[in-house]
PLY file of the C-alpha trace (Angstrom):
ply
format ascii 1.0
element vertex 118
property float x
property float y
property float z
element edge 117
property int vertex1
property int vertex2
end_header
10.78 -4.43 6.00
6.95 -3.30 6.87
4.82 -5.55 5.16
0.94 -7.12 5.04
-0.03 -10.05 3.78
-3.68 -10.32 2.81
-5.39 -13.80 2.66
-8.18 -14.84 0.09
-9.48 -13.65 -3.20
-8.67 -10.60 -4.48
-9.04 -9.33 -8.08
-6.11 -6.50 -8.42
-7.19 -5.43 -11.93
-10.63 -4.77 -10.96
-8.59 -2.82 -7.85
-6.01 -0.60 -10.42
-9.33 0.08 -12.67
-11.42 1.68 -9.77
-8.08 3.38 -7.49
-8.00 6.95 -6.72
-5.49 9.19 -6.14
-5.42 9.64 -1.92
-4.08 12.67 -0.17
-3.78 12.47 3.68
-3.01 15.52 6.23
-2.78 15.53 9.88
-0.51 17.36 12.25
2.15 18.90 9.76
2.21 15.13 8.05
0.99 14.71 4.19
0.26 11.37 3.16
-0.08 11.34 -0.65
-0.99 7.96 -2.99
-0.52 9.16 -6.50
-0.94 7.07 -9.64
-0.70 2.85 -9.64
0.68 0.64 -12.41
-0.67 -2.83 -13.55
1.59 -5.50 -14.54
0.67 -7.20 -18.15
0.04 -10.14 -16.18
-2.05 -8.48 -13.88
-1.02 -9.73 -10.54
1.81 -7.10 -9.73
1.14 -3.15 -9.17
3.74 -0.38 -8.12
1.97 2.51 -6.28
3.67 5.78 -6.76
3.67 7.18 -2.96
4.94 10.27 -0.58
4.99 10.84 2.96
5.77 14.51 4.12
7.38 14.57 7.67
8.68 17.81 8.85
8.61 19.31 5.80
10.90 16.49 4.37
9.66 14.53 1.77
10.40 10.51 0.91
9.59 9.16 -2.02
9.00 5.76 -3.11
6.97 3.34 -4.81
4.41 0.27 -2.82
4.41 -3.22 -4.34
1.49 -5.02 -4.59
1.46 -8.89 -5.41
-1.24 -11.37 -5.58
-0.73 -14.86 -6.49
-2.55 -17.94 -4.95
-4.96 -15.71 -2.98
-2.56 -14.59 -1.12
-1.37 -10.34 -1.47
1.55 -9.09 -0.35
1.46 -5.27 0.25
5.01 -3.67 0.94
7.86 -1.28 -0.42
8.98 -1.76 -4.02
12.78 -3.02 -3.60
14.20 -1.23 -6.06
13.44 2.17 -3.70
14.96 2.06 -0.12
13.28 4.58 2.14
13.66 5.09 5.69
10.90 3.57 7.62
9.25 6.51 8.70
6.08 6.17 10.54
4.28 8.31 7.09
5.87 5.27 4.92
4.40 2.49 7.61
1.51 4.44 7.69
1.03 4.56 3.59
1.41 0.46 3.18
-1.21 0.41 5.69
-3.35 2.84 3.88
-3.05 0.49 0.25
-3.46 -2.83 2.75
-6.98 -0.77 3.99
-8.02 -0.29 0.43
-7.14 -3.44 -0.98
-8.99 -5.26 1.79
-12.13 -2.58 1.38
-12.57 -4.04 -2.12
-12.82 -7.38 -1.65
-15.10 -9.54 0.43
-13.64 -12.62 2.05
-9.61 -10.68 2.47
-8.83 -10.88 6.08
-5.23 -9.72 7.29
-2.62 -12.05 7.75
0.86 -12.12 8.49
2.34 -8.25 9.19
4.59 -5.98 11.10
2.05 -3.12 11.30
-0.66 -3.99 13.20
-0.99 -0.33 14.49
-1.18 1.64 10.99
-3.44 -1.15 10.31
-5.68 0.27 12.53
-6.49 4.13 11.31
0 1
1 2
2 3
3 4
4 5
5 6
6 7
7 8
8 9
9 10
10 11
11 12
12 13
13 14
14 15
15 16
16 17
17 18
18 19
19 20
20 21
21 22
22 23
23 24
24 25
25 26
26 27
27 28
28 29
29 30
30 31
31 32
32 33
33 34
34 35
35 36
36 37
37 38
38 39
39 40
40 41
41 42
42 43
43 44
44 45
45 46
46 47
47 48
48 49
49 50
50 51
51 52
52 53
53 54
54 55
55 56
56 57
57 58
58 59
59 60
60 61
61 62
62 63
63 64
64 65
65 66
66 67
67 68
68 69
69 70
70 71
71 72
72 73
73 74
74 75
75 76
76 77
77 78
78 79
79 80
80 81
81 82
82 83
83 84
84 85
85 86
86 87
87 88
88 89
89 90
90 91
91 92
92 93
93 94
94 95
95 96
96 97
97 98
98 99
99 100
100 101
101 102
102 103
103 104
104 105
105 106
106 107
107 108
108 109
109 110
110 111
111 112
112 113
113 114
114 115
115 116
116 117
């Protein structure tokens, strides 16, 4: 299952508060991050997501968790997609953000080091 794991402090209300809606195109692919949903405990968030390939659109939702400064970034379970380079490509895109908002997050442990890239 594509996953990153994001080491050191991160505050994931603060993130949910300030998130924006992010729509990606390139070469016939749409990348879209729609709305994201804070746990009452604040340390889990489902991003709504959709990743246009070929005219064929997957839905599904990204899991955030944070506990022990330590964020895990990957698909919700409850919503099974293929793997598709768009949904690889979408985790990395929430892993980006995540780390762009807090100082001190490095990347740890993944399985896509190359989406982690763009």
């Amino acid at each position: 299952m594509p996953h990153v794991i994001l080491e050191g402090p991160l505050d994931l209300q603060q993130f949910c508060a300030t998130y924006k809606p992010v729509v990606k195109q390139h070469d016939g692919e749409i990348l879209k991050l729609l709305q994201a949903y804070l746990s009452t405990r604040g340390d889990e968030a489902l991003i709504e997501a959709i990743a246009i390939q070929n005219g064929y659109p997957v839905r599904f939702l990204v899991q955030i968790l944070s506990r022990n400064n330590r964020t895990t970034v990957k698909l919700y379970p409850g919503t099974d997609p293929e793997k598709t380079n768009g949904v690889k490509k979408i985790i990395g895109i929430v892993a980006r953000q995540l780390k762009a908002c807090s100082s001190g997050v490095q990347y740890g442990a993944n399985n896509l080091g190359e989406f982690l890239l763009e």
